[in-house]
Structure formats: structure tokens, C-alpha cells
C-alpha positions as CSV (number, residue, x, y, z in Angstrom):
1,X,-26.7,164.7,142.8
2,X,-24.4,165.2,139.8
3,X,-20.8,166.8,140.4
4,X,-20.2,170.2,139.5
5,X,-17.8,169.6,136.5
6,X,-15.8,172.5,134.2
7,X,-14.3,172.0,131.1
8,X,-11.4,173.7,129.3
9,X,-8.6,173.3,127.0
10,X,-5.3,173.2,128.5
11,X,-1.6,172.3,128.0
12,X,-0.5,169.0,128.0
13,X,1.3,168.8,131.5
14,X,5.4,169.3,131.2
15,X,6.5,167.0,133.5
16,X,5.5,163.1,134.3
17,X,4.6,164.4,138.4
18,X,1.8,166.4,136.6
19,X,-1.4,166.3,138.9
20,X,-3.0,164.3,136.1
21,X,-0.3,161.5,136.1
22,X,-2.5,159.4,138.6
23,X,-5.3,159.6,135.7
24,X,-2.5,158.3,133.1
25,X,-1.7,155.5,135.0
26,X,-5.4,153.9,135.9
27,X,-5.6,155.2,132.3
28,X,-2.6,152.8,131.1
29,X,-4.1,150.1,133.6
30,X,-7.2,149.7,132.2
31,X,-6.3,150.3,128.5
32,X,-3.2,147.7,128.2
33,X,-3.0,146.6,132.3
34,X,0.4,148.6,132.8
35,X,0.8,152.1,133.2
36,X,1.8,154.8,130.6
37,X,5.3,155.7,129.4
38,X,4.0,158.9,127.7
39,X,6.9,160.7,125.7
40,X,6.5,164.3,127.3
41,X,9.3,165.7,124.9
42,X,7.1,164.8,122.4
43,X,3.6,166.0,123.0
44,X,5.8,169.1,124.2
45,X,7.0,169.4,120.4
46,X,3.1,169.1,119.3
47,X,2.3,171.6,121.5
48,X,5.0,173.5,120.6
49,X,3.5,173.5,116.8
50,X,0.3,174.3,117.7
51,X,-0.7,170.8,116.7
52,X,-1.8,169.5,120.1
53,X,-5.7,169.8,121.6
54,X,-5.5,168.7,125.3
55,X,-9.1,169.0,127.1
56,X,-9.9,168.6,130.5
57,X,-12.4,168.2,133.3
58,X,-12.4,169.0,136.8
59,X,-14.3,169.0,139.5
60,X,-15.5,171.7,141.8
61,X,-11.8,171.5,143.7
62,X,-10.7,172.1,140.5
63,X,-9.0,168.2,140.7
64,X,-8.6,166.7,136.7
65,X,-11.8,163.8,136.3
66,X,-10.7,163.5,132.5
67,X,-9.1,164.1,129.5
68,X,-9.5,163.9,125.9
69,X,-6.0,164.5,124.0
70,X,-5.8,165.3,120.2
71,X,-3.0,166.0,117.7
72,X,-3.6,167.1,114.2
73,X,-1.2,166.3,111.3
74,X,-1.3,166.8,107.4
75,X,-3.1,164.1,105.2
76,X,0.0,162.2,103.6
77,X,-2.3,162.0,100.0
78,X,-4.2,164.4,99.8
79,X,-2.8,167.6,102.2
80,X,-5.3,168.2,104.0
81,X,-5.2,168.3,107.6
82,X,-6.6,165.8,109.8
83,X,-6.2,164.5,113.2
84,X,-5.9,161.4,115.8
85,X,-8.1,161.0,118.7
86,X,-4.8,160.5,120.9
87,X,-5.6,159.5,124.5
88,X,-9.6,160.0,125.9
89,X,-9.8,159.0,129.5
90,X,-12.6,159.9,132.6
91,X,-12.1,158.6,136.1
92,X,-14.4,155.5,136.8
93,X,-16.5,157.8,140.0
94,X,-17.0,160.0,137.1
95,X,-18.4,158.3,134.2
96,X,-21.9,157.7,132.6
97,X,-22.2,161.8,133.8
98,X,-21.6,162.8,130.3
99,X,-18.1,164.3,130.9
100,X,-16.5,161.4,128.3
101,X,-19.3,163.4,125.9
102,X,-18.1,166.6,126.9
103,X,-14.4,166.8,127.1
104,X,-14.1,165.0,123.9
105,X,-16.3,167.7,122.0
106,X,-14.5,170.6,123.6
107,X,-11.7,168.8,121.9
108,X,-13.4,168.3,118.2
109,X,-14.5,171.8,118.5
110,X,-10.8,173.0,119.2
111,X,-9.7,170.9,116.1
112,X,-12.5,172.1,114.1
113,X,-10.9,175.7,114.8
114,X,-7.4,175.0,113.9
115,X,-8.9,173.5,110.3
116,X,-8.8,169.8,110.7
117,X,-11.6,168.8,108.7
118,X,-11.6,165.0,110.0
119,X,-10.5,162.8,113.0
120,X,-9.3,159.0,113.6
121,X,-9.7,157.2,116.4
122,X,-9.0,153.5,117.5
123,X,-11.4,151.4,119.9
124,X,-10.0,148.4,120.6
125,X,-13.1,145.3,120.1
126,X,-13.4,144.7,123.1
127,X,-14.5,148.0,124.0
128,X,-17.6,148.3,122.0
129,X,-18.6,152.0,121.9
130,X,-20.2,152.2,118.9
131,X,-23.1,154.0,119.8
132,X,-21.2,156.3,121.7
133,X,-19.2,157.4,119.1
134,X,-22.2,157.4,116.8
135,X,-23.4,160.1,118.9
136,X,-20.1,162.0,118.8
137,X,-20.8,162.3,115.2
138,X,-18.0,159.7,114.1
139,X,-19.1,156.4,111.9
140,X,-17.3,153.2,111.4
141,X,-14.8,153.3,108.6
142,X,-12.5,150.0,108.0
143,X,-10.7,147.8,109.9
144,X,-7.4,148.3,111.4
145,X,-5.1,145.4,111.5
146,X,-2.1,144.4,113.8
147,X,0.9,142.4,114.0
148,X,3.1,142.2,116.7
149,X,6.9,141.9,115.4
């Protein structure tokens, strides 16, 4: 039987004892394999400018199942404003459900709204999702290079 599962935008959480800090920390796990050091001052400021999109799902005890964070800035070439796909997270019990789907487009939508007219975000390779994202409406565009200093 699929879960009962509602989705709405909300603030970011003030405060790193937040009920959702045990989904940031399997989150930070399974991204880099240690837990997050999220800067709460500032996705406070972001939210603060009316620059943050924070989506969430929870289950029917009303318990967060996953996330999909945005923040929207202006194009440094050409003005216009456009956004990063910040942090996009559902808990493993939960997945293949279509919340990932879900929670992210509540998210888009909310951006739409606010007048970002495109987003970025960054899969790391070894995470193929390229069908996924396909489906979200995104499409491959360059390659993103990195060197640690």
C-alpha cells in the first residue's frame, strides 16, 4: 500500500535541532559519507530575501520524508534570474513512490512563480539520474569540472 504523503512549501528550519536534521545527516552520509554542516544564518538570509524555495513531504504523522531546497539568484551576464537546485533529499523507506518527483516540482513551480526562468543542478557521475531528470523537464548541459585546492 503506498503511504499517504502531503507536500508543501515551507521555511527552511531555524535551528540545526530542526525535526528534519536526522534527514540532513543520512542526507550528508550518503551524499559525501559525513553529515552536513549547513550554514543556517545563511539560508536564514535567503529566506529572509525571498530567495529561498524549501519543499517538503510528510507522512500521514505529519513526520518530514523529503526535501527539495532551492535558492534563486540574478544571472551575473545577462540579469536575469535563475536558480540552483540546492539540496534534494527523500528518506530511503520512501523512495521509488514518486515523492523525489513530487517535492522537487512543488519546488520548480514555486520558482517558476517568483520569475526564475531556469535552474541548475549538479549530479555527481556516479549518481546517474539522467532519465529522472529528463522527466523533470531538465536536459544535460556541459560538464562541470573540479579541483580540490
Amino acid at each position: 500500500m503506498k503511504p499517504i504523503v502531503t507536500y508543501r512549501l515551507e521555511d527552511f528550519p531555524d535551528r540545526r535541532e530542526s525535526e528534519l536534521q536526522p534527514l540532513f545527516d543520512a542526507h550528508g552520509m550518503e551524499a559525501r559519507g559525513r553529515k552536513f554542516e549547513l550554514n543556517f544564518n545563511r539560508y536564514a538570509v535567503l529566506q529572509a530575501e525571498d530567495r529561498l524555495v524549501w519543499a517538503v513531504a510528510r507522512n500521514e504523522r505529519s513526520e518530514p520524508v523529503g526535501y527539495s531546497g532551492h535558492y534563486w539568484f540574478y544571472d551575473m551576464h545577462f540579469g536575469d534570474k535563475v536558480a540552483a537546485d540546492d539540496l534534494w533529499y527523500v528518506e530511503p523507506n520512501y523512495r521509488r513512490l514518486g515523492i523525489g518527483f513530487a517535492v522537487r516540482r512543488l519546488g520548480l513551480s514555486a520558482l517558476r512563480v517568483k520569475g526564475v526562468t531556469r535552474t541548475y543542478d549538479l549530479l555527481r557521475a556516479e549518481m546517474p539520474a539522467q532519465d529522472f531528470m529528463a522527466t523533470l523537464g531538465y536536459s544535460f548541459w556541459g560538464i562541470r569540472w573540479v579541483k580540490e585546492l
